[in-house]
N, CA, C and O of each residue as an XYZ file, in Angstrom:
432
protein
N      -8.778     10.995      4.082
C      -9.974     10.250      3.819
C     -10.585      9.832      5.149
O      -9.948      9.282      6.048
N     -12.143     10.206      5.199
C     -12.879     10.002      6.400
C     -13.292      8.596      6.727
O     -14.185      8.270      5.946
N     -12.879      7.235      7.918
C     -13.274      6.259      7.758
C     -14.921      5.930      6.937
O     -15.199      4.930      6.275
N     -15.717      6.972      7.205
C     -17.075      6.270      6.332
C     -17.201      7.259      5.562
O     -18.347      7.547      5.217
N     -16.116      8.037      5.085
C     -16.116      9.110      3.223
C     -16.605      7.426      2.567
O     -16.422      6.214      2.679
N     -17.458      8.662      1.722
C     -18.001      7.774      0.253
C     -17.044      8.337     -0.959
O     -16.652      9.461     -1.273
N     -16.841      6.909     -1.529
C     -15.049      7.476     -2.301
C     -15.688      6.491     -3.380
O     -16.225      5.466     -2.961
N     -15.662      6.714     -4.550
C     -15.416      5.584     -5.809
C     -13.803      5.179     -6.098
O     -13.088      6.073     -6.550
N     -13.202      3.821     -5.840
C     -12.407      3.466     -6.435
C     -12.675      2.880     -7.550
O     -13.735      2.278     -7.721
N     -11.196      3.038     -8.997
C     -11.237      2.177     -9.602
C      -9.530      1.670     -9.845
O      -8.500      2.342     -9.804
N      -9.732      0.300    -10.090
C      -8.420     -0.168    -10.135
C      -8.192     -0.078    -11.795
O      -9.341     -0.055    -12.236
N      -7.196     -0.013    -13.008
C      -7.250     -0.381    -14.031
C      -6.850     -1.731    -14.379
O      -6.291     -2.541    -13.640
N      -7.240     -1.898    -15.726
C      -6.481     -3.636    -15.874
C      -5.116     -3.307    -15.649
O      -4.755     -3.807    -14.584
N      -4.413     -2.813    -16.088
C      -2.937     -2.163    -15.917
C      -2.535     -2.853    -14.618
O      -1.897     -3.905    -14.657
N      -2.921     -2.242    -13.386
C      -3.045     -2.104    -12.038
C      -3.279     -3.223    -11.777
O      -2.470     -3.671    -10.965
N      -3.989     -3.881    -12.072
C      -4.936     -5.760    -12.060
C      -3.989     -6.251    -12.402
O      -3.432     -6.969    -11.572
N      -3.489     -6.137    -13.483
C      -2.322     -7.060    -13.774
C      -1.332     -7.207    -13.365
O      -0.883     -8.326    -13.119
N      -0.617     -5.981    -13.147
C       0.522     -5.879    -12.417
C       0.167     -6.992    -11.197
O       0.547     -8.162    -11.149
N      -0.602     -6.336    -10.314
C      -1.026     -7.053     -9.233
C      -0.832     -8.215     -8.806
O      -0.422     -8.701     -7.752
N      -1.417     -8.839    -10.404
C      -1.666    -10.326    -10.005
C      -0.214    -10.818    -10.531
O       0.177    -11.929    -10.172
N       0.583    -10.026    -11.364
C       1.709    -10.435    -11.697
C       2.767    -10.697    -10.136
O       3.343    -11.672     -9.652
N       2.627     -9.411     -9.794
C       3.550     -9.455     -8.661
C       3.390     -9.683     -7.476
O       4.323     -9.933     -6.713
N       1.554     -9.606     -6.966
C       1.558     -9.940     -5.542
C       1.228    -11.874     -5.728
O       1.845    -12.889     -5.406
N       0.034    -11.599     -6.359
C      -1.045    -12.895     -6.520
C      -1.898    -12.837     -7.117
O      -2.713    -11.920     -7.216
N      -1.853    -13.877     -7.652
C      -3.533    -13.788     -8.393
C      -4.538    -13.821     -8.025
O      -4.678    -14.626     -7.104
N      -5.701    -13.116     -8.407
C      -7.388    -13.017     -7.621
C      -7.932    -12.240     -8.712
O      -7.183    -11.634     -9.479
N      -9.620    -12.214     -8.868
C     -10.167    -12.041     -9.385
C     -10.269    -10.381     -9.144
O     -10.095     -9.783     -8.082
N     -10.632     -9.780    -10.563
C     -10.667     -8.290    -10.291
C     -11.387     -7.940     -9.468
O     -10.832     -7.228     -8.632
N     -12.585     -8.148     -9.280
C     -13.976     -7.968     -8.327
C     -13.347     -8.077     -6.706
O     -13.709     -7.321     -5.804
N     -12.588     -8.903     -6.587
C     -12.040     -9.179     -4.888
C     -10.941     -8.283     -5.066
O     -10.588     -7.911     -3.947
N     -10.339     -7.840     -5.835
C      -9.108     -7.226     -5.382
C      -9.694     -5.776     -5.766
O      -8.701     -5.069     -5.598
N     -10.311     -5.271     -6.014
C     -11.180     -4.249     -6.073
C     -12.009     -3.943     -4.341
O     -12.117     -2.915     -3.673
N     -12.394     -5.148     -4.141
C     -13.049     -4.934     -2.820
C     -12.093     -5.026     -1.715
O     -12.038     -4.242     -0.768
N     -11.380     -5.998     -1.902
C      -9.767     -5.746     -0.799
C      -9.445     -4.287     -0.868
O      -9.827     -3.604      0.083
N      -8.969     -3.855     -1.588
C      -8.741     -2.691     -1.323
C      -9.698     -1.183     -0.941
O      -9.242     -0.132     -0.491
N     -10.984     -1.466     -1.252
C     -11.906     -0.693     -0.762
C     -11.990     -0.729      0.532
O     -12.192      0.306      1.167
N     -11.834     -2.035      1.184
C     -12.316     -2.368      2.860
C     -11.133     -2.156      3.148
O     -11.218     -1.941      4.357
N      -9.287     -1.995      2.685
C      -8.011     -1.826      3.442
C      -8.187     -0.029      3.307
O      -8.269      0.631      4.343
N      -8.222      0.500      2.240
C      -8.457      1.807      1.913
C      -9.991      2.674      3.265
O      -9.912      3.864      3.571
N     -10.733      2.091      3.614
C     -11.722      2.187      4.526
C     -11.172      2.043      6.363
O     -11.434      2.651      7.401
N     -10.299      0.885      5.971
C      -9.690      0.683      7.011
C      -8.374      1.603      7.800
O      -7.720      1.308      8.801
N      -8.308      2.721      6.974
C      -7.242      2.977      6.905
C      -5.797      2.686      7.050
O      -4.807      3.258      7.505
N      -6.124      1.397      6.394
C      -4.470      0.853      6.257
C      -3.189      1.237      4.998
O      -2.660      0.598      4.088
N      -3.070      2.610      5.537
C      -2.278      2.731      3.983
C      -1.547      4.427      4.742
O      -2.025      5.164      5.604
N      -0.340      4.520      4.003
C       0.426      5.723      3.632
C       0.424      6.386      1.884
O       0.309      6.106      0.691
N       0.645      7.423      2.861
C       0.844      8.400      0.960
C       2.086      8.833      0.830
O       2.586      9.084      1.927
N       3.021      9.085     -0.376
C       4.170      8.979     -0.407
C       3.820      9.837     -1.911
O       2.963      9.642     -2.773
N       5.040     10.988     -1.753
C       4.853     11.835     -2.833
C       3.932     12.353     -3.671
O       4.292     12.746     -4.780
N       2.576     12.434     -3.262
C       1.082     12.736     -3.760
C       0.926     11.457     -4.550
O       0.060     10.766     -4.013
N       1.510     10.802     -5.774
C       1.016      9.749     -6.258
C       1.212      8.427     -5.916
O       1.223      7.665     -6.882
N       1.341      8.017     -5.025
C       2.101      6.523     -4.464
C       1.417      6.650     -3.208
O       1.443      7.623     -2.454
N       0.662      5.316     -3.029
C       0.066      4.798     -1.889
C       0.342      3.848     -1.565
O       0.432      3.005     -2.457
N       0.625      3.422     -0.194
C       1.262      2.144      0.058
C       0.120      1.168      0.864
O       0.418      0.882      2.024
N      -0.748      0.809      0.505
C      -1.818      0.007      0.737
C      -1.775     -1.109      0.825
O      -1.878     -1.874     -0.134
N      -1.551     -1.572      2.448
C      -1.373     -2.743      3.620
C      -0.161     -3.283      2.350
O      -0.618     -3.989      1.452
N       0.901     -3.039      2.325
C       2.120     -3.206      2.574
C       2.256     -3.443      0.676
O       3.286     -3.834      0.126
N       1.065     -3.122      0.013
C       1.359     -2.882     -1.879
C       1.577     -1.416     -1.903
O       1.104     -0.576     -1.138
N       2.472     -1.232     -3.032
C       3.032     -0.024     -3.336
C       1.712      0.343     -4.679
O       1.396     -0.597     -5.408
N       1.264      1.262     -4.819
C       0.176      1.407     -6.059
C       0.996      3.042     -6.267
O       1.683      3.851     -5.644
N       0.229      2.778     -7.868
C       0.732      4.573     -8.242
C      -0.981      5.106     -8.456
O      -1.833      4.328     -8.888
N      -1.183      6.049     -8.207
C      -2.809      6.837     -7.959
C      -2.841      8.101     -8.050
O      -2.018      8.984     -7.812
N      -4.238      8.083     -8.549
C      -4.559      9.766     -8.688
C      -6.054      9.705     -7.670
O      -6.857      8.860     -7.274
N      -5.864     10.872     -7.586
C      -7.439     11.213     -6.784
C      -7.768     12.565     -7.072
O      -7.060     13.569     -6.997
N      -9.025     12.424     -7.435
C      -9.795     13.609     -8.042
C     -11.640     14.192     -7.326
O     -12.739     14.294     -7.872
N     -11.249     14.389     -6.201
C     -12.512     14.832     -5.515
C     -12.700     13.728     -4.587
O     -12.278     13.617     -3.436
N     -13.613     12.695     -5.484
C     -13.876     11.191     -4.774
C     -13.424     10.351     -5.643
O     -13.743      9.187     -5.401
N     -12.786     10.518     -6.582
C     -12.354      9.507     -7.005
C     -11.118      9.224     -7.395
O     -10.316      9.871     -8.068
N     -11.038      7.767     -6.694
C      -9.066      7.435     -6.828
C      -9.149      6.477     -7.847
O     -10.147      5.798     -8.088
N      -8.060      6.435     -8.451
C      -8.194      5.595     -9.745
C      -6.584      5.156     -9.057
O      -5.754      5.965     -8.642
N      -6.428      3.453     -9.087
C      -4.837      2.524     -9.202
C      -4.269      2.621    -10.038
O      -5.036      2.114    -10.857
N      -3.257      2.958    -10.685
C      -2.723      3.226    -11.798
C      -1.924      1.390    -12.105
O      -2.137      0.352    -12.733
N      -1.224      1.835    -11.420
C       0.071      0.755    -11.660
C       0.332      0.295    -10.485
O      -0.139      1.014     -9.603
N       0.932     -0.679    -10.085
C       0.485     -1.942     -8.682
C       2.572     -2.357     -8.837
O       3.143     -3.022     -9.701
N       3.182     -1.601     -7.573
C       4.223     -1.989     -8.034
C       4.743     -3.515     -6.901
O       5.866     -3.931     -6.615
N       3.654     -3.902     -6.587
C       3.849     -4.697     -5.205
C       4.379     -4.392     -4.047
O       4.691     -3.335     -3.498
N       4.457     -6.260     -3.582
C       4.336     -6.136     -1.875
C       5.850     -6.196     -1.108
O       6.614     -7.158     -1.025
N       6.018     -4.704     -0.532
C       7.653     -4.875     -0.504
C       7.343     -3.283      0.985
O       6.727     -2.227      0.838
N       8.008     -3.769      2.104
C       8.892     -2.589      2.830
C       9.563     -1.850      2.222
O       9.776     -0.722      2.665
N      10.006     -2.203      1.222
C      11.014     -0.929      0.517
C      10.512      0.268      0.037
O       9.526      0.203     -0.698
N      11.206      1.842      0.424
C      10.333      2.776     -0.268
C      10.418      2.847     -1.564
O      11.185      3.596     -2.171
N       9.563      1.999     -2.100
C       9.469      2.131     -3.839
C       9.608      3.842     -4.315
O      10.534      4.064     -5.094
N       8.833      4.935     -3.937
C       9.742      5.803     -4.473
C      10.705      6.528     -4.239
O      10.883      7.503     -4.969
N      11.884      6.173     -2.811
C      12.656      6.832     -3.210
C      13.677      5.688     -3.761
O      14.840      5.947     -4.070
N      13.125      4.449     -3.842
C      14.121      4.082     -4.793
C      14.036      4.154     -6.691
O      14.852      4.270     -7.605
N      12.775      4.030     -6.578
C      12.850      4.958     -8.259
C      13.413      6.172     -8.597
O      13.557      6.381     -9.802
N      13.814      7.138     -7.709
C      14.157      8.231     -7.356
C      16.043      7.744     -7.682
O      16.877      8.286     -8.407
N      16.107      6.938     -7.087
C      17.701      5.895     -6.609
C      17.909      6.105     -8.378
O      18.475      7.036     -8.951
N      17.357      5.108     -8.872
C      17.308      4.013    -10.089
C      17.642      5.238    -11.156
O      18.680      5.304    -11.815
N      16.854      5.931    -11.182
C      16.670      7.089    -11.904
C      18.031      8.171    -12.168
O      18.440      8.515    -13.276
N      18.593      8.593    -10.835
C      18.968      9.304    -10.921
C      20.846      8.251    -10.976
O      21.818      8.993    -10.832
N      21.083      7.113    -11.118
C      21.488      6.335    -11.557
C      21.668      5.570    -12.015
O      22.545      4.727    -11.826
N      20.331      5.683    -13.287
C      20.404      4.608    -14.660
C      20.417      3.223    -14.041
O      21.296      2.362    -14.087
N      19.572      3.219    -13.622
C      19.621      1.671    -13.046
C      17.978      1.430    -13.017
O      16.993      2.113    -13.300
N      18.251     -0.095    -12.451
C      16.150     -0.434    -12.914
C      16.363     -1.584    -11.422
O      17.252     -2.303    -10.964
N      14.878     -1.179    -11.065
C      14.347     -2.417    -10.214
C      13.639     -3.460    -10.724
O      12.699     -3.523    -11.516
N      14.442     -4.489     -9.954
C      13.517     -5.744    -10.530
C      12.474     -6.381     -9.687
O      12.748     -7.063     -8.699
N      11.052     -6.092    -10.182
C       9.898     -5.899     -8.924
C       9.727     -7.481     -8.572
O       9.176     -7.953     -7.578
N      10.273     -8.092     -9.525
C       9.479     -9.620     -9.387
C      10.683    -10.211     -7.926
O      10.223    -11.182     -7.326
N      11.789     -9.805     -7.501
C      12.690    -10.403     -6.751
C      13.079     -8.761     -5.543
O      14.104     -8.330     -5.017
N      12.128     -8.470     -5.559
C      12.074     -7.678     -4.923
C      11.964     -8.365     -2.943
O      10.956     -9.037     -2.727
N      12.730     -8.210     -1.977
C      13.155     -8.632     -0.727
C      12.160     -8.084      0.357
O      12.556     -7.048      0.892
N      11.182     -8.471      0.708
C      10.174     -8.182      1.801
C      10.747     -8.499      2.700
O      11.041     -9.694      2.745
N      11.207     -7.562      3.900
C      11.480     -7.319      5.100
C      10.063     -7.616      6.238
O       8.958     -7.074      6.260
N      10.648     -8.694      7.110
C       9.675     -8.586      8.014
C      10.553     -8.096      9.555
O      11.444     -8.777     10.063
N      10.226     -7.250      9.905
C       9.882     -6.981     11.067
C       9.448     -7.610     12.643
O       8.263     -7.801     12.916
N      10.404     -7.862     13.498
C       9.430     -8.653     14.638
C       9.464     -7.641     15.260
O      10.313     -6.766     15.091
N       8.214     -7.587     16.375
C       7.991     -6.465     17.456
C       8.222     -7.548     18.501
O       8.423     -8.760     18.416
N       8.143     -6.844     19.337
C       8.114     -7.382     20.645
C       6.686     -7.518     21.203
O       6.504     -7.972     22.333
């Protein structure tokens, strides 16, 4: 994605909710535009074609020409959410997103 590509996002309520479940709460309209200006900003990784990790939220996404649609908002975590679904999966086990351990990092 080109810093000034013209892209339509849409987030779903799905995605909204999760969101506000697991990061914080905010109004759809701002968290719609947060992520347009972090997504612009290029603050984000891609991880297995559907998983974007956008300024440090894990989202599940599709993109279709110009348009990305948020699926599901698995929150705000260092951890690679998919290869640990990958983990979980392939050992019957489940993550629990709400106690999920954010790693911070100091640099020097």
């Amino acid at each position: 994605m080109s810093n000034n590509a013209s892209f339509e996002l849409r987030v779903t309520d799905h995605a909204f909710e999760q969101y506000c479940d697991r990061v914080e709460p905010i109004d759809h309209a701002e968290l719609h535009a947060m992520c347009l200006k972090q997504l612009r900003a290029r603050d984000y990784s891609f991880r297995d074609k559907k998983f974007i990790h956008l300024s440090g939220v894990w989202w599940v996404h599709t993109f279709d020409g110009k348009k990305m649609k948020f699926i599901t908002c698995y929150g705000r975590t260092t951890m690679n959410i998919p290869n640990a679904l990958k983990w979980t999966k392939a050992h019957g086990d489940r993550l629990d997103l709400k106690q999920m351990i954010m790693c911070q990092v100091s640099r020097p």
